[in-house]
C-alpha positions, 0 to 999 in steps of 0.5 A: 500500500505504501509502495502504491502511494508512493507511485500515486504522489509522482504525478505533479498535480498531485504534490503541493511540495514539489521542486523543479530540478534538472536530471530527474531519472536521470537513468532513464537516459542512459544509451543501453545498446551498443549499435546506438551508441557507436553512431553518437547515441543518436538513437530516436534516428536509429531504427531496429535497435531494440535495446534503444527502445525508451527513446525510440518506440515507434520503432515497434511499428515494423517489428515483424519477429520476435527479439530479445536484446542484452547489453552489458556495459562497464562504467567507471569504479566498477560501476555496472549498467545491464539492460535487457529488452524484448520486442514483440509483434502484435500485427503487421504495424504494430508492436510491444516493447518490454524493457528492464535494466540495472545500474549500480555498483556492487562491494562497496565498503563502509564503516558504520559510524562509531565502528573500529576501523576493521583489520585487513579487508574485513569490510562490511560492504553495501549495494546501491543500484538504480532498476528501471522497467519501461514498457512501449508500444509502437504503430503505423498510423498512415502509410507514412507516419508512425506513433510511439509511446512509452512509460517508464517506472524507475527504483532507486536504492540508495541511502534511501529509496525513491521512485520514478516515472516519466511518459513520453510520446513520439512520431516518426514521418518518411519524407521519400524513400530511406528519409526519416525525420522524428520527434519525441516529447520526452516527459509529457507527464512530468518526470517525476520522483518521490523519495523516502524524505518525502521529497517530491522533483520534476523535471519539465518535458521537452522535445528533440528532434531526429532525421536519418538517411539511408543510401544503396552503394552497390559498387561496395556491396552494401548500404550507408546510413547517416543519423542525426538527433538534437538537443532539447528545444526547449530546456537548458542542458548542463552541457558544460558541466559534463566536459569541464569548460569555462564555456556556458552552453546547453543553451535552448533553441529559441536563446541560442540556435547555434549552441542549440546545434553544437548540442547534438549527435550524429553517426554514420554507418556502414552496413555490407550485405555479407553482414558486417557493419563499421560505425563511428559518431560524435556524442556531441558537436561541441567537442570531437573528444566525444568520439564513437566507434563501434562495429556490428556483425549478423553471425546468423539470421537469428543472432547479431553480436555489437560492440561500441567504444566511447570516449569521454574529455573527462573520464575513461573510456567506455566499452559496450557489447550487446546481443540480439536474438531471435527465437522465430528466426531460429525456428522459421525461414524469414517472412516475405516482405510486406508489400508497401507503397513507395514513397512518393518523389514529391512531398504532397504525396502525389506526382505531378502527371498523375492528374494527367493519367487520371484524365486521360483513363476516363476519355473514352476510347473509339469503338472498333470499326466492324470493317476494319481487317483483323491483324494477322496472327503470326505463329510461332515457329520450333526456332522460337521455343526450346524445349530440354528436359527439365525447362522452357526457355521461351522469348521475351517480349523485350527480347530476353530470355526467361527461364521457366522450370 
């Protein structure tokens, strides 16, 4: 019943004693998959990463198997983040997310107060650990548009326990084919937390902004993929604390557009058709020490292994590794792909000479004349079919050959 209370109190219209902070829930945040982290963690542009699914639900919109992602990563004095994640096909344009992760440290030594200092390594020794569980679902609204939404429930255990929450909301639209622009209201509903004291925080929404392209480079057998995704638009970000610099910037777009601009993210990616893919990316424009670099590889139709590195001006380094399976791939041949229109050259959706073919398709034809001599009918020779054993080999139209078992 106190935990149900406890939950009930993060909504803000239900405090009177709420503080307006920044970095509310701030694990919530976190990039948990390796591939979006090789590409600069700009996830809300990053499409079949399931792990990155708290900042990318409308992702689930073409999920079309069944996937269980994991994720292990190392931080800094033996801190540990673990995130696990399942997407789930509800129908052909809709899906369900469940996500579940772990951050904290393990073994930390303490002396209660009053206590002796113990002899050699005989410590008492604590655990502190945030633990997250999301839930998200994405659909296809039109042909060209896609909804995500999530909720997201967070338990802090420290040195004393808090409870979290926050809602967000996103929509992706396919300006013309491989073009994707996206946007998320991050905390619709307030991120909140409530802790033991009694203290309420909240963090006010915001809203960022996401694009990614995707080019066919066939003299290198594979695909190139550009991503990108802003700042928040309308808060102020601390970026400056995070890198150590004199400078003031975390600036919102409306106050400042080009530090606004040097707030965001980017990757570029490689992917080969033989299933190897080379990624690298800033995790931030205002300096190139936020480089990323990471490498994926799909070792079977059911199994794909990531792996990211991540640089920091301040601190060490980051080492990332996740693993994606599919249990209905591992079971099932690949489905074949649904069939969905093309994405129109002109932005209205419509070409220009359609109206055009409209017109002319309701003109009606002249009947054919009564007296007018048929064409003649040419029959075709044994010099224009061949046959064999086991095939036809007929001719084409076009001049061709089709093969027909």
């Amino acid at each position: 019943m106190k935990v149900l209370e406890k939950i009930f109190l993060l909504f803000p219209c239900c405090s009177l004693a709420a503080t307006l902070v920044t970095g509310v829930n701030e694990t919530m945040n976190m990039e948990p998959g390796a591939r979006s982290a090789a590409l600069g963690s700009a996830t809300m542009a990053v499409d079949g990463d399931y792990l990155g699914l708290v900042s990318n639900p409308y992702q689930l919109a073409n999920a079309r198997y069944l996937w269980a992602s994991f994720s292990h990563t190392a931080y800094f004095e033996d801190s540990q983040y673990d995130f696990a994640s399942v997407a789930i096909p509800l129908s052909l344009d809709q899906g369900l997310g469940i996500s579940f992760a772990r951050f904290g440290s393990d073994d930390i030594p303490y002396i209660r107060e009053g206590d002796p200092l113990p002899e050699g390594n005989d410590y008492e020794t604590l655990s502190i650990a945030d633990w997250m569980f999301s839930a998200t679902w994405g659909k296809r609204l039109f042909d060209r548009f896609e909804l995500g939404v999530g909720f997201h429930l967070l338990y802090r255990d420290m040195d004393q326990t808090g409870f979290g929450f926050r809602g967000d909301a996103g929509l992706r639209y396919r300006i013309l084919d491989d073009l994707y622009v996206s946007g998320l209201l991050k905390g619709w509903t307030s991120s909140a937390s409530v802790w033991e004291s009694g203290e309420f925080e909240y963090a006010a929404p915001d809203f960022y902004l996401a694009a990614s392209y995707g080019l066919d480079v066939r003299y290198l057998y594979g695909k190139l993929g550009l991503y990108w995704q802003s700042a928040g638009v309308f808060r102020h970000e601390p970026r400056d604390l995070g890198f150590e610099t004199d400078e003031s910037r975390g600036e919102p777009l409306w106050k400042d557009p080009l530090d606004w601009l040097s707030g965001g993210r980017a990757g570029i990616e490689f992917a080969f058709d033989f299933g190897l893919s080379l990624r690298a990316g800033l995790s931030s424009f205002s300096t190139l020490e936020s480089f990323t670099a990471g490498a994926g590889v799909v070792i079977a139709k059911f199994l794909r292994v990531d792996y990211a590195f991540e640089s920091h001006p301040v601190l060490s380094p980051v080492h990332r590794v996740s693993v994606s399976i599919s249990p209905y791939l591992f079971a099932h041949p690949p489905k074949p792909e649904p069939v969905r229109s093309a994405a129109p050259t002109s932005l209205l959706g419509a070409e220009k000479d359609e109206p055009e073919k409209a017109e002319a398709a309701d003109v009606d034809e002249p009947p054919p004349q009564e007296d007018a001599p048929s064409a003649p009918v040419v029959e075709e020779t044994s010099s224009d079919v061949h046959e064999s054993s086991d095939e036809i080999l007929e001719t084409r139209p076009s001049g061709g050959i089709q093969w027909e078992e």
